[in-house]
C-alpha positions as CSV (number, residue, x, y, z in Angstrom):
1,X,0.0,0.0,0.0
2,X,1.8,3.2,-1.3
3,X,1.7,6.0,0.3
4,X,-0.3,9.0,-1.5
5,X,0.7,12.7,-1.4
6,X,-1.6,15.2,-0.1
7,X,-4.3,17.5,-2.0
8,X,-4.1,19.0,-4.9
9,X,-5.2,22.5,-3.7
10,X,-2.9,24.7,-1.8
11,X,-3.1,24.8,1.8
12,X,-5.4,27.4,3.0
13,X,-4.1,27.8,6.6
14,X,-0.4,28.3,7.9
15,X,0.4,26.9,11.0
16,X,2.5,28.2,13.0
17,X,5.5,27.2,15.2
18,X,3.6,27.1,18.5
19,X,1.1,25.1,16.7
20,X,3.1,22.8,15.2
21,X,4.6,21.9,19.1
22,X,1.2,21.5,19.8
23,X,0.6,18.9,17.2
24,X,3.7,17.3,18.3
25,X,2.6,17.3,21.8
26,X,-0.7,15.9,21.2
27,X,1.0,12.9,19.2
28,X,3.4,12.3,21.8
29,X,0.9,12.1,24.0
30,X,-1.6,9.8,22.7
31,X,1.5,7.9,22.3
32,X,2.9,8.0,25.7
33,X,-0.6,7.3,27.1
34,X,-1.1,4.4,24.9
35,X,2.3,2.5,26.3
36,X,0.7,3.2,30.0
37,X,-1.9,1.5,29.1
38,X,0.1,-1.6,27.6
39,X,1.7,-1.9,31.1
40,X,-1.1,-1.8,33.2
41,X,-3.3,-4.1,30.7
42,X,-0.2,-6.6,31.6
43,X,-0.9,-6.2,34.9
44,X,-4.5,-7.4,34.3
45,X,-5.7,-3.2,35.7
46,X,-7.4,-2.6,32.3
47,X,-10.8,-4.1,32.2
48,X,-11.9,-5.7,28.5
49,X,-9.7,-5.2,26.0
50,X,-6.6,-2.5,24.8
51,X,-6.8,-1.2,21.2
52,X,-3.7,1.2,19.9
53,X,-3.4,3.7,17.4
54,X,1.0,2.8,16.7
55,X,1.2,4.1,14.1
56,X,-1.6,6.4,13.2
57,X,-1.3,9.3,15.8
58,X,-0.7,11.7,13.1
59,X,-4.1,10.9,11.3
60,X,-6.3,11.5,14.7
61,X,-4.3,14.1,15.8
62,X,-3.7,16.1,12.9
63,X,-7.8,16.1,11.6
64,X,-9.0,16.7,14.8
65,X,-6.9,19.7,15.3
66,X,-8.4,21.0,11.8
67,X,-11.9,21.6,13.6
68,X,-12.5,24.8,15.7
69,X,-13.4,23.9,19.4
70,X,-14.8,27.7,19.6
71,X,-17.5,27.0,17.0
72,X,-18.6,24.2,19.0
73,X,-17.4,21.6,15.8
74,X,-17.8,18.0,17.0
75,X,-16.3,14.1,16.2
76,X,-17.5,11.2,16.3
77,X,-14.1,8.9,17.0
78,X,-13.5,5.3,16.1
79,X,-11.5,3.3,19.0
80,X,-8.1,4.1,17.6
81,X,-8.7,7.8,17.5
82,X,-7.3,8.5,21.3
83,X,-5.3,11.4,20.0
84,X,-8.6,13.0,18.0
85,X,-10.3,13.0,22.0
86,X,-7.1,14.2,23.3
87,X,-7.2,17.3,20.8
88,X,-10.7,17.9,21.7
89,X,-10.1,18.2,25.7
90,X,-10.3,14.7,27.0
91,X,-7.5,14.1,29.8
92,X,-5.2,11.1,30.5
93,X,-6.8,10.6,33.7
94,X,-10.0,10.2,32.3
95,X,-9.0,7.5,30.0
96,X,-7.0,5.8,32.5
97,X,-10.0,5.8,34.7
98,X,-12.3,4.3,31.7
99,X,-10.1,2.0,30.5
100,X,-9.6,0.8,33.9
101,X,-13.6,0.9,34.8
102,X,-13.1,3.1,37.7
103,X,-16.1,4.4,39.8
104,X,-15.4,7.4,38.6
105,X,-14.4,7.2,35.0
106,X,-16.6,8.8,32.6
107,X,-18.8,5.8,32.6
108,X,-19.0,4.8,36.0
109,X,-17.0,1.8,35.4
110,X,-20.4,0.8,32.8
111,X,-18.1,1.1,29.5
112,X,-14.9,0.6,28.2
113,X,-11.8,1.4,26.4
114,X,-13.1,5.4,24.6
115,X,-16.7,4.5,24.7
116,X,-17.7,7.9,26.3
117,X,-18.9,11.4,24.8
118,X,-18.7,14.8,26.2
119,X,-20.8,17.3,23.8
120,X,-19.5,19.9,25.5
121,X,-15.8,19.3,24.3
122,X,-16.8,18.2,21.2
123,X,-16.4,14.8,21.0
124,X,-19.4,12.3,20.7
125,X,-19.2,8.5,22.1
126,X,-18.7,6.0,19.2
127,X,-21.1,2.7,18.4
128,X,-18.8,-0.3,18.2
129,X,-20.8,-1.4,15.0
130,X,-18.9,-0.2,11.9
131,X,-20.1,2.6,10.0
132,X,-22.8,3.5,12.4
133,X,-21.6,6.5,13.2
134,X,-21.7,8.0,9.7
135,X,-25.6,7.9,9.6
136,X,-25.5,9.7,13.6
137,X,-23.0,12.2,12.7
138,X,-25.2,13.1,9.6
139,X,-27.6,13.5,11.7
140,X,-26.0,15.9,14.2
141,X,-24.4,17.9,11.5
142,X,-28.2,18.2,9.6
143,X,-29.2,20.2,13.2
144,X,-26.7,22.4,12.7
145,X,-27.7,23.6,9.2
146,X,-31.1,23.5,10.4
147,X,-30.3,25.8,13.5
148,X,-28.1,27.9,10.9
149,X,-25.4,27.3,13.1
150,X,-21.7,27.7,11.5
151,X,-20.5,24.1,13.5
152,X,-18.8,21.6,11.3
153,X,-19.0,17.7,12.1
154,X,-16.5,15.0,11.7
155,X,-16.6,11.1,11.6
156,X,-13.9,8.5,11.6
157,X,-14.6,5.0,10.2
158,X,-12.0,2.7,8.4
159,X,-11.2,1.0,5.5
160,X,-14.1,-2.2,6.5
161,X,-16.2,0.4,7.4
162,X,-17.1,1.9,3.7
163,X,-18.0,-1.5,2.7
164,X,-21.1,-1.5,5.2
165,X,-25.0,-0.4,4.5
166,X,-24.6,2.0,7.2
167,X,-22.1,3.8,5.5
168,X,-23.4,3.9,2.8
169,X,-27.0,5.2,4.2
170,X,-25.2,7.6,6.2
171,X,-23.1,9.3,4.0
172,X,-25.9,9.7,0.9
173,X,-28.1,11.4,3.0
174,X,-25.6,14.1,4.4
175,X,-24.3,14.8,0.6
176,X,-28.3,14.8,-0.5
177,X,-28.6,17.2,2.2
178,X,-25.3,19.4,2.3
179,X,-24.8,18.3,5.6
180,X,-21.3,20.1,7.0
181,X,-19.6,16.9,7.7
182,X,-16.3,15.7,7.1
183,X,-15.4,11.4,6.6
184,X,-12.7,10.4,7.0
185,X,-11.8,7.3,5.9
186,X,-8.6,5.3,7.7
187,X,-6.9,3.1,5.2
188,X,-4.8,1.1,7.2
189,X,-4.7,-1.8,5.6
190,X,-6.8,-3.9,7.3
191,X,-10.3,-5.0,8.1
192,X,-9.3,-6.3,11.4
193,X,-7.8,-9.6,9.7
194,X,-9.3,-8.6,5.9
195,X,-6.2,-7.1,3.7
196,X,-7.8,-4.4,1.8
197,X,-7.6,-5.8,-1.3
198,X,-10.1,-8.8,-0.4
199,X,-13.2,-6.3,1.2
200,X,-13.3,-4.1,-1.7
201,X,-12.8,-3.7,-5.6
202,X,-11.7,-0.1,-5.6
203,X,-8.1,1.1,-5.9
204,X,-8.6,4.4,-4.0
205,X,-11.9,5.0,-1.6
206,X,-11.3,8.4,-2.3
207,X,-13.3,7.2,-5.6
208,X,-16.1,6.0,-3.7
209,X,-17.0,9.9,-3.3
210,X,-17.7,9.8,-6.8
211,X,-21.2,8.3,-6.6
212,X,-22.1,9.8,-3.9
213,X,-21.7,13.5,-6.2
214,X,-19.0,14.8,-3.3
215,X,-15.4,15.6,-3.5
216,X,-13.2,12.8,-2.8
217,X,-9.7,13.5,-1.7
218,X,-6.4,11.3,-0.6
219,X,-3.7,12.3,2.2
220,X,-0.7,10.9,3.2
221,X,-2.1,9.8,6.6
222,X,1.4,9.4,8.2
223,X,2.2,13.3,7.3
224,X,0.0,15.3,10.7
225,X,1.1,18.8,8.6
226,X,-0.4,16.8,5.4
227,X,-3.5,15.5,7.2
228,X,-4.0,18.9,9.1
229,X,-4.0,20.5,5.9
230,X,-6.2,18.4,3.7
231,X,-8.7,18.4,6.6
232,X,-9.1,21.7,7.2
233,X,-9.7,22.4,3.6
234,X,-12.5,20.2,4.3
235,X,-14.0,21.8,7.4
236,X,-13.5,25.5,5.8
237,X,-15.5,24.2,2.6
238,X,-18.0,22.6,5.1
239,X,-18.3,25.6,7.5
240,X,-19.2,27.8,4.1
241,X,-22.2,25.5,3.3
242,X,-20.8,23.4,0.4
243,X,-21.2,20.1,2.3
244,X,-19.2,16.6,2.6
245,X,-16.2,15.9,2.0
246,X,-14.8,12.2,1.9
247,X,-11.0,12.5,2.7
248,X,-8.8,9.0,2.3
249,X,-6.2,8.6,4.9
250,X,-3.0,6.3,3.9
251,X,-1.8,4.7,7.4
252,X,-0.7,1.6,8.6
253,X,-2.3,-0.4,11.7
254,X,1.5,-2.1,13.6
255,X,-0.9,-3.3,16.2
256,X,-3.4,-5.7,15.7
257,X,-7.2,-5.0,16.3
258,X,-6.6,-5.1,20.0
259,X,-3.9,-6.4,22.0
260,X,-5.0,-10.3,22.3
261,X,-4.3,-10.1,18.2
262,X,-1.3,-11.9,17.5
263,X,-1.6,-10.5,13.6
264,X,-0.4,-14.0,12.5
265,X,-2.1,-12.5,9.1
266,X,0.4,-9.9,8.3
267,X,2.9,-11.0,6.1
268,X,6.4,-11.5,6.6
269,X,8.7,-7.9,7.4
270,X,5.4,-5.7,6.6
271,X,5.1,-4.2,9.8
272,X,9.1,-3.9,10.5
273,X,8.9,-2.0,7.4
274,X,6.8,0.8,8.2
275,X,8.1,1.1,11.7
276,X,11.4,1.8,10.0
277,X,10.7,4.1,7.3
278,X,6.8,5.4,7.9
279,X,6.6,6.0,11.5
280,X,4.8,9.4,11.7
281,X,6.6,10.4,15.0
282,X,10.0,9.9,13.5
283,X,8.8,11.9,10.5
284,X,7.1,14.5,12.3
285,X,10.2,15.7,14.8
286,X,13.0,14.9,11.6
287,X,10.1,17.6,9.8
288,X,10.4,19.7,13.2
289,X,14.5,19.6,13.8
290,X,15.5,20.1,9.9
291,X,13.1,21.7,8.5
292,X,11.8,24.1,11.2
293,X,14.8,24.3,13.2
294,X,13.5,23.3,16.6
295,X,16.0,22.4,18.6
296,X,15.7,18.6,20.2
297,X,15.8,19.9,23.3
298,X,12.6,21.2,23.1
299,X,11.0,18.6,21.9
300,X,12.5,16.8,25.1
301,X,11.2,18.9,27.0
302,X,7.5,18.0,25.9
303,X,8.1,14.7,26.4
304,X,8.9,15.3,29.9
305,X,6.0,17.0,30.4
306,X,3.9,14.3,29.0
307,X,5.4,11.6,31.3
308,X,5.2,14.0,34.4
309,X,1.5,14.0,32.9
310,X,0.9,10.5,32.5
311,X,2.8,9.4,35.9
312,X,0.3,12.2,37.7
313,X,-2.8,10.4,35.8
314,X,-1.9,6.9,36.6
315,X,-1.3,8.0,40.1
316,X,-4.7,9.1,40.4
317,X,-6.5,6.5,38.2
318,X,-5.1,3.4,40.1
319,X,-6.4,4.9,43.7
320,X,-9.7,5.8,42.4
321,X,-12.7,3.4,43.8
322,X,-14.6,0.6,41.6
323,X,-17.9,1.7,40.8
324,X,-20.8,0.7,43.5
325,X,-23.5,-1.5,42.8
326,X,-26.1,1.2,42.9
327,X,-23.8,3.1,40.1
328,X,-25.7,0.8,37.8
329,X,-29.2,2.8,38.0
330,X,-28.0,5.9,38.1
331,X,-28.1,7.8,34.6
332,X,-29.8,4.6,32.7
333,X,-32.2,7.3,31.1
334,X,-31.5,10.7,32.6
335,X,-29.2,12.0,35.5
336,X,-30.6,12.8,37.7
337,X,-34.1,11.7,36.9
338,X,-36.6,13.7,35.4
339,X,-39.4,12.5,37.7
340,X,-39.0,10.6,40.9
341,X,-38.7,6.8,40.4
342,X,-41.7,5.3,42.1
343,X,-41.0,1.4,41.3
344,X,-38.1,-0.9,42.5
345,X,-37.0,-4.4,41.8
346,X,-37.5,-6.5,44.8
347,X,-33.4,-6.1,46.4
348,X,-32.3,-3.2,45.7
349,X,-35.0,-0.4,46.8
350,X,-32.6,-0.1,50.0
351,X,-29.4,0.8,47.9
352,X,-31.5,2.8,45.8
353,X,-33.3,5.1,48.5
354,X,-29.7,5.8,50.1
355,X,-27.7,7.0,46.8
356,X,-31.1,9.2,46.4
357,X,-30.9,10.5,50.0
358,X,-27.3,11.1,49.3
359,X,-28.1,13.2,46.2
360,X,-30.5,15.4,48.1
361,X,-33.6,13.3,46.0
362,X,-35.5,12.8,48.5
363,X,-37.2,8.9,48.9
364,X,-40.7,7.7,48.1
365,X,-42.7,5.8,50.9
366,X,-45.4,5.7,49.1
367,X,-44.0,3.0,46.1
């Protein structure tokens, strides 16, 4: 799978030194974060199972950063899209907590691995089902054109993905309807054990834009300054009214679909390969050292920061409490409840009554 330069069009934003730090420091991080949680998944501390982004940091991170937090734009991330979160304001503690079903993760200790949303940041909890996604972000960004509102959407799925009714459903009704969302579309080469070239006839998916009557374009998904760019041509077009934009992303997935994947399917020297000449960090601070002059030590100094970050996190992850029994009916269909709950099931009205009493709800004697 070669690797495809990025658009055609001139970039239409600059970014600046400070900004590209910040990219590096959001790679770094996701990174860094992800080889925490390798150790403490050894250790048996993460619940369920670990999936990493090695790899494809640059792809999350750099598209994410494209979208304008102030604007209120939103994403919709797949599970190895830890460094799109990260842009969008989600903190190492909280995904150490999640991942470690902590009483006080996101979840409550109720879901795993990135399986949370926080509308207010701007990111929106994922369905594991592939594709589903594209038809829900579709919907979200259709409110915004409704509501007039100058938000732009995004949605990750992969290569598997595009292959799927849902998809397909999803992203013909956001071109019918001008919808300001952006797909992108993570070609890393596999379909958890499915090579590309045995889940779909076409050479590019950039060409499956084509009959959906949308621009179709195809990025060098290892390059975050390529990615950034390509993507944010994308989200300016979308912000303007013009509607979808399909962008391809050329990566490469060195991890399996989750840790317990032995990727006994890859052949021969195909991962050893990428890791030696395609590793987007690599790339990104030889980019940063030659090309912008930043001197390593700097970059050094990031990384400090992000394990100081990361030590802090785990710190306070691995002393937070498991989540209570009671944890389980709180927030089921609103938190706290829009009416009081008048019913029990025989065994736990007792448990239920004190978390209310504890949250200033009041009981009900009369149930």
């Amino acid at each position: 799978m070669a690797v495809t330069s990025t658009s055609e069009r001139a970039p239409s934003t600059l970014l600046t030194r400070e900004q590209l730090l910040e990219l590096y420091y959001y790679m770094r991080l996701t990174r860094s974060l992800e080889e925490r949680l390798v150790n403490l998944y050894r250790q048996t501390k993460v619940v369920g199972g670990l999936f990493r982004s090695l790899g494809q940091e640059a792809d999350a991170v750099g598209s994410a950063y494209a979208l304008d937090r102030s604007k209120g734009d939103v994403l919709s991330p797949l599970i190895r899209n830890l460094g799109s979160m990260l842009v969008q304001g989600a903190t190492p503690l909280e995904i150490l907590r999640q991942y470690m079903a902590k009483g006080d993760s996101p979840t409550r200790g109720r879901e795993l691995n990135i399986h949370f949303g926080d509308t207010v940041r701007g990111f929106i909890g994922q369905i594991s089902h592939l594709g589903d996604m594209v038809p829900v972000m579709a919907g979200v960004t259709l409110s915004f054109k409704l509501r007039r509102e100058e938000r732009v959407g995004l949605v990750y799925v992969g290569d598997g993905a595009t292959s799927t009714g849902a998809f397909h459903e999803g992203i013909n009704f956001a071109a019918v309807q001008r919808c300001p969302l952006v797909v992108i579309v993570e070609n890393n080469g596999y379909a958890y054990s499915t090579p590309t070239r045995k889940q779909t006839a076409c050479t590019s998916f950039k060409d499956k834009a084509i009959g959906y009557g949308i621009p179709g374009v195809r990025a060098d998904g290892n390059d975050v300054v390529a990615t950034y760019q390509v993507t944010k041509e994308a989200v300016d077009r979308a912000r303007q009214g013009e509607g979808v934009t399909l962008i391809e992303l050329v990566t490469y997935r060195r991890k399996g679909h989750a840790e317990h994947d032995n990727q006994s399917y890859v052949p021969a020297g195909e991962i050893d390969r990428w890791a030696r000449d395609n590793d987007p960090m690599d790339r990104f601070i030889t980019a940063l050292t030659r090309t912008e002059g930043v001197p390593a030590a700097e970059l050094e100094r990031i990384d400090a920061r992000v394990t100081a970050e990361i030590d802090r996190a785990t710190d306070e992850a691995e002393s937070s409490p498991p989540p209570e029994q009671r944890d389980g009916l709180v927030g089921v269909y609103a938190d706290p409840p829009a009416a009081p709950v008048l019913w029990y099931r025989e065994g736990v009205r007792s448990a239920v009554e004190k978390h209310e009493r504890a949250q200033g709800w009041g009981t009900h004697d009369d149930a």
